[in-house]
Structure formats: structure tokens, C-alpha cells
C-alpha positions as a printed Julia matrix, in Angstrom:
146×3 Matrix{Float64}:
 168.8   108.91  47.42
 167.97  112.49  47.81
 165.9   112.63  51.43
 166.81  109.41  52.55
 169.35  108.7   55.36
 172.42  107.35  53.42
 174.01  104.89  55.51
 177.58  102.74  54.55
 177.91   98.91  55.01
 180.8    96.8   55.36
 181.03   93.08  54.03
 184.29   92.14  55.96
 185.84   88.91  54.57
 188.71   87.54  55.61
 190.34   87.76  52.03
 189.37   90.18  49.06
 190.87   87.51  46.96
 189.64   84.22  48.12
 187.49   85.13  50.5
 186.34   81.82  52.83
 184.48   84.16  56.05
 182.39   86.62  56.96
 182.44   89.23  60.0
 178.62   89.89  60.95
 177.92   91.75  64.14
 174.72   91.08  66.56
 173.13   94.28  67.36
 172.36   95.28  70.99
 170.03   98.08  70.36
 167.37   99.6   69.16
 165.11   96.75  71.24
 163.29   95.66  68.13
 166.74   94.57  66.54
 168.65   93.62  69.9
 169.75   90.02  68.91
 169.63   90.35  65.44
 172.46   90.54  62.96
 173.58   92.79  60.41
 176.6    94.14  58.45
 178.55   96.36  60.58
 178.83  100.07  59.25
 176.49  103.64  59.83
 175.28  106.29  59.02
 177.36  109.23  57.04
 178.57  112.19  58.42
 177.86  116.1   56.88
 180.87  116.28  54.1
 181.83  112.41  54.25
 181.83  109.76  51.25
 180.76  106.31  51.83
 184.32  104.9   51.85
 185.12  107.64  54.56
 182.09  106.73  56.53
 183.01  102.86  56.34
 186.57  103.25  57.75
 185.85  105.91  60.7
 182.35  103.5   61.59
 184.76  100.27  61.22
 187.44  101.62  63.61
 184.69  103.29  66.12
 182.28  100.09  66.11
 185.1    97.0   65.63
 188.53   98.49  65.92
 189.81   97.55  63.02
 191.04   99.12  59.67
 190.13   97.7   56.01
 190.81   97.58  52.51
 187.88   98.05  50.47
 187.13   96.02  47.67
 183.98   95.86  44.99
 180.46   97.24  45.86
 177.81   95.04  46.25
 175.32   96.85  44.32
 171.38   96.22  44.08
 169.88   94.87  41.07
 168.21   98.08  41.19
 168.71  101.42  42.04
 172.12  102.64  43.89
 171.36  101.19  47.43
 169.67   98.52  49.32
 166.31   99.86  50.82
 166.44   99.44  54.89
 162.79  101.17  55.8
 160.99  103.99  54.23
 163.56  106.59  55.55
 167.22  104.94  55.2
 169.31  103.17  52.4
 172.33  101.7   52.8
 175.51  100.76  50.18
 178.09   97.99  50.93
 181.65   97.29  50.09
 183.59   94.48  50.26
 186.07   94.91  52.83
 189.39   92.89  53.56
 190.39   93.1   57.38
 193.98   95.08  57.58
 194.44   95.33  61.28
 193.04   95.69  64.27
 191.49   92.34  66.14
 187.55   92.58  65.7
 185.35   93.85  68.79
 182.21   94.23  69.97
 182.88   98.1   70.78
 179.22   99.59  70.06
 176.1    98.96  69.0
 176.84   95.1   69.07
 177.46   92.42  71.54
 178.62   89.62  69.51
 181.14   89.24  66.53
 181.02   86.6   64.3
 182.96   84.85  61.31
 180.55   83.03  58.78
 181.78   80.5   56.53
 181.01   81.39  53.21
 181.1    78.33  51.58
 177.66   77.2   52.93
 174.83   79.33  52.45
 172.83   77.54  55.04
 174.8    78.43  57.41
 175.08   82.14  56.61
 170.85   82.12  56.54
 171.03   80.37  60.21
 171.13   83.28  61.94
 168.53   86.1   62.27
 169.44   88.68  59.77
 167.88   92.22  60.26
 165.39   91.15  57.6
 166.73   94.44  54.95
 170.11   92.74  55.15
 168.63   89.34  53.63
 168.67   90.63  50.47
 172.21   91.66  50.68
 173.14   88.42  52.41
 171.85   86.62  49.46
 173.57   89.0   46.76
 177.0    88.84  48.44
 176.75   85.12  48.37
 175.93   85.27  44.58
 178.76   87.42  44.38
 181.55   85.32  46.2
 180.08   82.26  44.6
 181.15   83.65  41.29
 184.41   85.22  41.82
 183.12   88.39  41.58
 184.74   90.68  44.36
 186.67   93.27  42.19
């Protein structure tokens, strides 16, 4: 990922274990994702690991604190393309504390039942997270949150 903007990703569920929803957040800027939703997370910092990025952008976005689970990793390479300059990597994450809000960069917070992937693929995705959307169903499907 050498170059590329190397950005964290959180799949909050409500259990690591058995996990039945999923936290998505609707974005309120930049204007040509405004509306749109995504997996709530950022970009790292200078010095900071993915895991440290996903806690300090989950407290500053959401408020809350997790505990990370499995990666849900592409079927290739080691991160899920977002545009020509950024990639992203996301974990699993089981909400600890903290009640979930809208603090920035979103507007709307929103728990997705998990056991319906129609309803998951109802709402407009940032079209780079489809793929991940997709994958983490597979995943949850199967049992296989680690």
C-alpha cells in the first residue's frame, strides 16, 4: 500500500459472537457522498496502526469504544481499493461503551439487520464499500468472525 492513503474501517456489530446488527453511518460530506453510507472509521495518523486509528476515529466520529474482532480481508491484496489514491482495511468491531452518535462526518446512525441481505443492499452504499458489504455478509453468514 506504499503511496496510497491507508485508511481503517470499522464493521460494528452488536455481538462479536453472534452478531444479529450492523452500525453504518450516512455521510454528510464531501457533497458527492452526502447521503450515502459507509463503514464508519478514517484515515491513519503519522506513527499509528490500524487498530489505533479505529479506536481514536470510533470515539471522535461515534463516541463509543470497541473490541476488535477478525479482519475482513479482500480476496486480494491487503485492503479494499476506495479510488485510485486511498485503501482502506476493516475489523470487526463489538460495541463496548459509549451510546452511538452522529458526532462528525455523518448525520445518521443506523443498525442493519444482518440476517437479510436485502435489507443491508437497501441503502446507498458508497459504491467501494459494496464490495465489503457483500464480504462481511459472507463472513457472518458462515460463522466466520474470529
Amino acid at each position: 500500500m506504499t503511496g496510497l492513503i491507508s485508511v481503517a474501517g470499522a464493521a460494528v456489530v452488536d455481538s462479536l459472537d453472534n452478531p444479529k446488527r450492523l452500525l453504518v453511518a450516512r455521510r454528510s460530506a464531501p457533497p458527492q457522498f452526502a447521503g450515502m453510507w459507509e463503514f464508519p472509521g478514517g484515515k491513519l495518523e503519522a506513527g499509528e496502526s490500524f487498530e489505533e486509528a479505529l479506536h481514536r476515529e470510533l470515539l471522535e466520529e461515534l463516541g463509543i469504544t470497541v473490541r476488535l474482532g477478525s479482519e475482513v480481508e479482500p480476496d486480494t491484496g491487503s485492503a479494499w481499493p476506495l479510488n485510485e489514491r486511498a485503501a482502506m482495511r476493516v475489523w470487526f468491531a463489538e460495541l463496548l461503551d459509549g451510546e452511538p452518535r452522529p458526532l462528525q462526518d455523518h448525520n445518521e446512525l443506523c443498525w442493519v439487520p444482518l440476517g437479510n441481505p436485502e435489507e443491508a443492499f437497501a441503502l446507498p452504499w458508497i459504491p467501494a464499500d459494496l464490495p465489503i458489504v457483500r464480504a462481511l455478509l459472507e463472513r457472518v453468514a458462515s460463522g466466520l468472525l474470529g
